[in-house]
Kinemage of the C-alpha trace (Angstrom):
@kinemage 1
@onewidth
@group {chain A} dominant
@subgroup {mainchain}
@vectorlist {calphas} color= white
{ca unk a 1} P 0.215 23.110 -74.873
{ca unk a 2} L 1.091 23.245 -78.548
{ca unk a 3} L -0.889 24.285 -81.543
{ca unk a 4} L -2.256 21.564 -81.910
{ca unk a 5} L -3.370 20.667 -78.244
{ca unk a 6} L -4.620 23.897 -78.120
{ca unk a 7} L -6.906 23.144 -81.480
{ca unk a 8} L -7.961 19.903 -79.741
{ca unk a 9} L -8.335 21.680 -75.744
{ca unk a 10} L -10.828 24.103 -77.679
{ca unk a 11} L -12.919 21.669 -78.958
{ca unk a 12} L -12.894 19.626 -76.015
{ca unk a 13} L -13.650 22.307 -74.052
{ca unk a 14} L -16.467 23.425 -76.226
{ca unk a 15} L -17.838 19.765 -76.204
{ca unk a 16} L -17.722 19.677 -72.498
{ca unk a 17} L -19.613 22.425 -71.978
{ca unk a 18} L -22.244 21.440 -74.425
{ca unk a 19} L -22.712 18.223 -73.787
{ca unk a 20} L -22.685 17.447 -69.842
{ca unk a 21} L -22.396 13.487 -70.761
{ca unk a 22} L -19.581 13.665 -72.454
{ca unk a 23} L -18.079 15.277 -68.888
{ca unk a 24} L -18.313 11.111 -67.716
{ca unk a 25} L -17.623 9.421 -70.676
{ca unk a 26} L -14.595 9.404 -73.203
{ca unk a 27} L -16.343 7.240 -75.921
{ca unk a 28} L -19.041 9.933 -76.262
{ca unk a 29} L -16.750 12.910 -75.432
{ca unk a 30} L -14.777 11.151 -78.408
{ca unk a 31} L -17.855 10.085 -80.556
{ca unk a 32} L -19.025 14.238 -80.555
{ca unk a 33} L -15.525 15.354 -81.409
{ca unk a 34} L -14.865 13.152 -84.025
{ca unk a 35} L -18.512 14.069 -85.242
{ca unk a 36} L -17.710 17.413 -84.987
{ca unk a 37} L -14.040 17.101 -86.756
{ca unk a 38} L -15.021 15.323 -89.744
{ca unk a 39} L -18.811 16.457 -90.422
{ca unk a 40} L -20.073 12.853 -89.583
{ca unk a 41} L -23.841 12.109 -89.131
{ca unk a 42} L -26.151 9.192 -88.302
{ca unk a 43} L -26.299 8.954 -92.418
{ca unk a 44} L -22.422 7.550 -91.899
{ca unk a 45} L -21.893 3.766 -92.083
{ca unk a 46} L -19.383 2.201 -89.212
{ca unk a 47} L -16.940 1.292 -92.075
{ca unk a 48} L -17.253 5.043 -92.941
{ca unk a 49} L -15.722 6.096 -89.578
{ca unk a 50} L -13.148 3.119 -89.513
{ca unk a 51} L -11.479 4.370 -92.915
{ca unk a 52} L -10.943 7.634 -91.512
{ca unk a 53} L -9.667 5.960 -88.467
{ca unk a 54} L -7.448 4.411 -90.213
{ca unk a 55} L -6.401 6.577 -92.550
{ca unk a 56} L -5.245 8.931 -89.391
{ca unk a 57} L -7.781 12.065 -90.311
{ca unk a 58} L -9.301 11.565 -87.255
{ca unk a 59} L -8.087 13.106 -83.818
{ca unk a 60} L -6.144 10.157 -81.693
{ca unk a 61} L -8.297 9.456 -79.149
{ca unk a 62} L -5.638 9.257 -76.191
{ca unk a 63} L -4.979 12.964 -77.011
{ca unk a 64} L -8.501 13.784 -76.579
{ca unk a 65} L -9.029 11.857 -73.522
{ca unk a 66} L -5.755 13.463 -72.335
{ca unk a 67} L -6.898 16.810 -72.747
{ca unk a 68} L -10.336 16.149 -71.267
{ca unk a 69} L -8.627 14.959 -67.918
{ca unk a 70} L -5.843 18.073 -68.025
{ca unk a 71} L -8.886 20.758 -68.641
{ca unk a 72} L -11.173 19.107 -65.818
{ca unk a 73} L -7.879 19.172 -63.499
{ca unk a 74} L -7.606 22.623 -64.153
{ca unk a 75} L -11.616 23.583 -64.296
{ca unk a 76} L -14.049 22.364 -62.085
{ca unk a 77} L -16.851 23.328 -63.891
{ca unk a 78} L -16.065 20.995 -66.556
{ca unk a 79} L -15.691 17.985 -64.161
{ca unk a 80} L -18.920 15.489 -64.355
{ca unk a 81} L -20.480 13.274 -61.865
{ca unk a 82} L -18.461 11.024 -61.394
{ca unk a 83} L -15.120 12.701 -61.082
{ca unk a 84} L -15.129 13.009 -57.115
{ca unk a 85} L -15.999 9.289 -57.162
{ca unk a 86} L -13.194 8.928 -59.061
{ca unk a 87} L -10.748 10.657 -57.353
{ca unk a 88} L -12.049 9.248 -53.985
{ca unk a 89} L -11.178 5.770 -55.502
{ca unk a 90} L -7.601 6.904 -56.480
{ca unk a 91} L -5.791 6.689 -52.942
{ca unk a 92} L -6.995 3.011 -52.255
{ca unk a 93} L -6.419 2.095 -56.023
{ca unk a 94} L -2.555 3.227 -55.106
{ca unk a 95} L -1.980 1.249 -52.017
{ca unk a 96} L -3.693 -1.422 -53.691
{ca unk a 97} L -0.986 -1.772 -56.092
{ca unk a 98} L 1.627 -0.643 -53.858
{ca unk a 99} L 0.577 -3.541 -52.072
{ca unk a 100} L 1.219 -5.860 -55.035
{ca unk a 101} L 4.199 -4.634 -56.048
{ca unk a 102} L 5.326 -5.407 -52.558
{ca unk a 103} L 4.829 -9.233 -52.736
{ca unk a 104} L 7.449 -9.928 -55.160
């Protein structure tokens, strides 16, 4: 990872461990770390948190959900709930669209 993966894999990480939910759920896992980046609060209006959006001093959330999925592949602990669900899901999800692509 570079720098700045590794900047953004240590928060993640830290979130995941602090915050079990977040373990299920990449708009909360996203939601804390952007809370935690920019020193947000409940005080913060929605228009707020869409400027700094915007203006790109926020974290991109595909990188954090990236990182979330490459530190529970590698960690188990980390994983939540509903990862073995998941991943139970994945080989039928596959020949599903195998499947489809198949009927051209």
């Amino acid at each position: 990872m570079t720098k700045i993966s590794n900047d953004i894999a240590n928060k993640v990480e830290y979130i995941l461990q602090k915050w079990p939910l977040t373990r299920d759920n990449d708009m909360v896992l996203v939601a804390q770390f952007w809370a935690l980046e920019s020193k947000l609060n409940e005080k913060n209006t929605a228009f707020e948190v869409f400027e700094l959006i915007k203006d790109g001093k926020l974290t991109n959330f595909e990188s954090i959900r990236r990182v979330r999925a490459k530190l529970q592949e590698s960690y188990p602990e980390l994983r939540g709930l509903k990862y073995q669900e998941r991943h139970k899901r994945q080989s039928s999800v596959v020949s599903n669209l195998n499947a489809l692509g198949n009927h051209k």
